[in-house]
C-alpha positions in Angstrom: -6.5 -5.0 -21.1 -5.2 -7.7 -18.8 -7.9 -9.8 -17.6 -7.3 -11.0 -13.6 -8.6 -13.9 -11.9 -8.5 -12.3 -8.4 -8.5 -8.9 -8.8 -10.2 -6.2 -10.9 -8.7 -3.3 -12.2 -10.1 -0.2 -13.4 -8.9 3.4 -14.7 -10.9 6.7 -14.1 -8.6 9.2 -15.9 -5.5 9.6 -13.4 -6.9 7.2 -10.9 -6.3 3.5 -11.3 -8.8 1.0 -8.3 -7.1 -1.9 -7.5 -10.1 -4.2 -5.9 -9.5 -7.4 -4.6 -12.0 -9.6 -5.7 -12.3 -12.9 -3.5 -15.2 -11.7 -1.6 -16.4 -15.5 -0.5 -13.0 -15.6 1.2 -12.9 -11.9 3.0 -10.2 -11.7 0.0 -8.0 -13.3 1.2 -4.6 -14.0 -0.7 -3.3 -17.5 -2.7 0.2 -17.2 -4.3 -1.7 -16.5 -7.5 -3.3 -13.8 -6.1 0.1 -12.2 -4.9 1.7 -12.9 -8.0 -1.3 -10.9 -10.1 -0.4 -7.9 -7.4 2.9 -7.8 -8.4 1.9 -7.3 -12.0 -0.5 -5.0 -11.4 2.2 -3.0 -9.5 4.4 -3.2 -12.0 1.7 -1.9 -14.9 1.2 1.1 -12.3 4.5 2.2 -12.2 5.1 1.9 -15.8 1.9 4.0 -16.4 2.8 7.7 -16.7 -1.4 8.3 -16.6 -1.5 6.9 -13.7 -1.5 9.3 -10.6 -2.9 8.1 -8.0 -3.7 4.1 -7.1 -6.7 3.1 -4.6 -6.4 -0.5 -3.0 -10.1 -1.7 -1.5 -11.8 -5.2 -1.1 -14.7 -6.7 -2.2 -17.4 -7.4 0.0 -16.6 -5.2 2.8 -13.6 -6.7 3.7 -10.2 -5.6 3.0 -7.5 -8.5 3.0 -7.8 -11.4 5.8 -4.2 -12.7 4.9 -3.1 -16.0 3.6 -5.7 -18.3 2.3 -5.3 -21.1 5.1 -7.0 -23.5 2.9 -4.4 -23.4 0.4 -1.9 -23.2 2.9 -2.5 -26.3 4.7 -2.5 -28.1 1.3 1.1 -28.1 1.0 3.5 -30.8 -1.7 5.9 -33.2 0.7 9.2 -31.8 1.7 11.8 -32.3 -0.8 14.4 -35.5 -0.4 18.0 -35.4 -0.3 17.8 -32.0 1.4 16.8 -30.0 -2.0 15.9 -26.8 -1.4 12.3 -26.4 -0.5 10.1 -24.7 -3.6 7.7 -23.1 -1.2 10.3 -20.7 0.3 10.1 -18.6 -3.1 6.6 -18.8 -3.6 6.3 -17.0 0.1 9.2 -14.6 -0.6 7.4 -13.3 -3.7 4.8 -11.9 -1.4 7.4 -9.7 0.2 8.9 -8.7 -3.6 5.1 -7.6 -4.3 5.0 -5.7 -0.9 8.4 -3.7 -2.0 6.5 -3.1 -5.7 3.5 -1.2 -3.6 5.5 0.4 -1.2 8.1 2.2 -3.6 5.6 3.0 -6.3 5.9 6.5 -7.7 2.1 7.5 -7.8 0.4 8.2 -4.4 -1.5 5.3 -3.2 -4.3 4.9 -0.4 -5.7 1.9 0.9 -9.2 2.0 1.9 -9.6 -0.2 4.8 -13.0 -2.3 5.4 -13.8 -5.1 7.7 -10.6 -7.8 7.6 -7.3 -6.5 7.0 -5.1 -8.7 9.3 -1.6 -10.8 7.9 -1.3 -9.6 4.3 -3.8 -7.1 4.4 -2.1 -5.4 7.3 1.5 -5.1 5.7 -0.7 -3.9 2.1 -1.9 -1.2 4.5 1.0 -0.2 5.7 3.1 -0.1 2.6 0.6 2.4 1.3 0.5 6.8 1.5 -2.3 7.1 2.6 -5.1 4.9 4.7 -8.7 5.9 4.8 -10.4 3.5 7.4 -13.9 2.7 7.6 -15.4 2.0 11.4 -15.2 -1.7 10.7 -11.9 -2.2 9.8 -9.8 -4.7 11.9 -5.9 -5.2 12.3 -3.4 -8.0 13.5 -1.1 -10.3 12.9 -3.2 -13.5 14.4 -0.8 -16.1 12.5 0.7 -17.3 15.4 -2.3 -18.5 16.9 -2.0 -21.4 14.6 1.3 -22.2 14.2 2.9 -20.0 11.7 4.1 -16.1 10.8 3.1 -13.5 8.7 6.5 -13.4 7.5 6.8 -10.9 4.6 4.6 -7.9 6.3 6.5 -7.6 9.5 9.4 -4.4 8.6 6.4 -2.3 6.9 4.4 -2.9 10.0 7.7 -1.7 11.9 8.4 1.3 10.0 4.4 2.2 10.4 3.3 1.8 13.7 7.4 1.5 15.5 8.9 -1.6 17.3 6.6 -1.6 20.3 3.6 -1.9 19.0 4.1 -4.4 16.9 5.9 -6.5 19.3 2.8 -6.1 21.3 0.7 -7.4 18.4 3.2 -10.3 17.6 3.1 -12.0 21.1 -0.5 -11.5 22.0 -2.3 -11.9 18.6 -5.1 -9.8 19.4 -6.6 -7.9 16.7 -7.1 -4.3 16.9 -10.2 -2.0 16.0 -10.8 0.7 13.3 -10.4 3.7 16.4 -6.9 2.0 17.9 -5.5 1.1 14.1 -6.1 5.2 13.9 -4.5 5.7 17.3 -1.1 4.1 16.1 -1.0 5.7 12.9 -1.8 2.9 10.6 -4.1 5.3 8.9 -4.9 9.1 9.4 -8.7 9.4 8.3 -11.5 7.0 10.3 -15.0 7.3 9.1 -18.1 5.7 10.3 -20.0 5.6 7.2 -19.6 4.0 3.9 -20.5 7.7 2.6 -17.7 9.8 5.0 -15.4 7.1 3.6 -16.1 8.4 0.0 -15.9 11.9 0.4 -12.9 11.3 1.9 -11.3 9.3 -0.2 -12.4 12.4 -3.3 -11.2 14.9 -0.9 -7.4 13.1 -0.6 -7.1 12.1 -5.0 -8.2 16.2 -5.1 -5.6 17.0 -2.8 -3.0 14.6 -4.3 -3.9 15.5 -8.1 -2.7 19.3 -7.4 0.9 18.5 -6.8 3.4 18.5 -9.8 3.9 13.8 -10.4 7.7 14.4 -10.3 7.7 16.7 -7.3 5.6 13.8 -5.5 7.7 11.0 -6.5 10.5 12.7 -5.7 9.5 13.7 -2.3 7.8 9.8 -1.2 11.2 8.4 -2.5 13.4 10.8 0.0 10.7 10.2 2.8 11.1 6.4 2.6 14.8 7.1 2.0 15.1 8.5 5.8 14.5 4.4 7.0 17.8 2.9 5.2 20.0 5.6 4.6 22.4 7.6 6.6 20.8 11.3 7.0 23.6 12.9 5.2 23.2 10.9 2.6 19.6 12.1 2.5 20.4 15.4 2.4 23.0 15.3 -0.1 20.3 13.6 -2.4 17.7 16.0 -1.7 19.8 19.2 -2.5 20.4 17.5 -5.9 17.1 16.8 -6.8 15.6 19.5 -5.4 18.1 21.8 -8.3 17.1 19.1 -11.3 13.0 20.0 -10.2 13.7 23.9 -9.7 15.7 23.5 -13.7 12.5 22.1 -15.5 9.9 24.1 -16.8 7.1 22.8 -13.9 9.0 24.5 -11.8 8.6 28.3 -13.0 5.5 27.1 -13.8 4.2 26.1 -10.7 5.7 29.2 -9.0 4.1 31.9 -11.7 0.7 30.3 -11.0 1.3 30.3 -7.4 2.3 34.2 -7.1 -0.9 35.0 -9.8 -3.0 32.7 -7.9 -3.9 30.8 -10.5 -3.6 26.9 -11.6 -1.0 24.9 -12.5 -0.9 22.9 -15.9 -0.9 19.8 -14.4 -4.5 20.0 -11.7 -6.9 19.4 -14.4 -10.0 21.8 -14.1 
């Protein structure tokens, strides 16, 4: 088992937690720390036991963006007009971002406290967000002098141009009740407890459909953002024919007529 230095990772049968494990900094994210997501990503989707992944942070807090302590302590700018090193390191974050948002398995976010700059676009590059009472959103980078540069088209594609515009140029940082309003996440609970019961209720409702349907069905949905709609289409009557040719498929159908359970929801 990989051992992390930012992050702990657990498996529970189908469901693999994905904590984030800087709870003396609201877990907040060093370019270590991104590049460990993107391998922990990359594990995920090469796991066919995996099912479903669960992002939370320690501490009650979910992600409060960069770490600005080891953003300020930046090397010198290159001489000779070299291209500068730190441009990569930042664009990896986005890279990791693409790795969560494309994934396979179904994934939820459960959102706590913090979960501005990083955080935010981790949110909403996920299926499904539970959201506790606490939970706060922006993009506050601004305030002092910088971007959240990687996060901004999943925030776009999740909550529309408008409202993030509206978040860009005014930096404020939204509650648990407006992040819900939006559409950042669907589910807001006011207890530690609801937040549980919710999150069993989703994996229970997520661990009854057929992987490959699911996959298949995220990847057209996210599809619908970058490709023409016939294109879409054309794709979807393919796959649909390769899903209805495999076995799950007459499977699925013969349980459903004799009301009874599919091979793949586990009693």
């Amino acid at each position: 088992m990989v051992a992390y230095t930012s992050l702990d990772v657990s498996h529970r049968g189908p469901v693999t937690r994905l904590t984030l494990n800087r709870p003396g900094r609201r877990n907040a994210l060093t370019h270590a720390m991104m590049l460990e997501l993107e391998q922990v990503f990359a594990a995920v989707r090469n796991n066919p036991d995996c099912r479903v992944l669960v992002l939370r942070g320690a501490g009650g807090h979910f992600c409060a963006g960069g770490d600005l302590d080891a953003m300020a302590d930046m090397p010198p700018r290159p001489d000779n007009d070299a291209n500068d090193p730190l441009v990569p390191a930042y664009r990896q974050f986005g890279d990791a971002l693409l790795a969560l948002n494309t994934l396979p398995q179904a994934t939820i976010s459960i959102v706590e406290g913090s979960a501005v700059g990083g955080g935010f676009g981790m949110a909403c590059c996920s299926d499904v967000v539970i959201l506790h009472a606490s939970a706060r959103f922006g993009v506050p980078e601004p305030k002092v002098g910088f971007i959240p540069s990687q996060i901004i088209p999943f925030l776009v594609r999740r909550l529309g141009e408008g409202a993030v515009r509206d978040l860009a140029v005014t930096g404020r940082v939204i509650d648990a009740a407006e992040a819900c309003r939006l559409g950042v996440g669907r589910h807001l609970c006011a207890t530690a407890g609801e937040v549980d019961r919710t999150l069993d209720s989703v994996v229970e409702d997520i661990l009854r459909l057929e992987p490959q349907a699911l996959a298949t069905v995220k990847d057209l949905v996210l599809a619908c953002a970058t490709r023409d709609d016939r294109a879409v289409l054309d794709d979807a009557a393919e796959r649909l024919v390769g899903l209805l040719r495999r076995p799950h498929a007459s499977l699925g159908i013969k349980a459903f007529m004799a009301k009874t359970t599919p091979p793949w929801v586990k009693g």
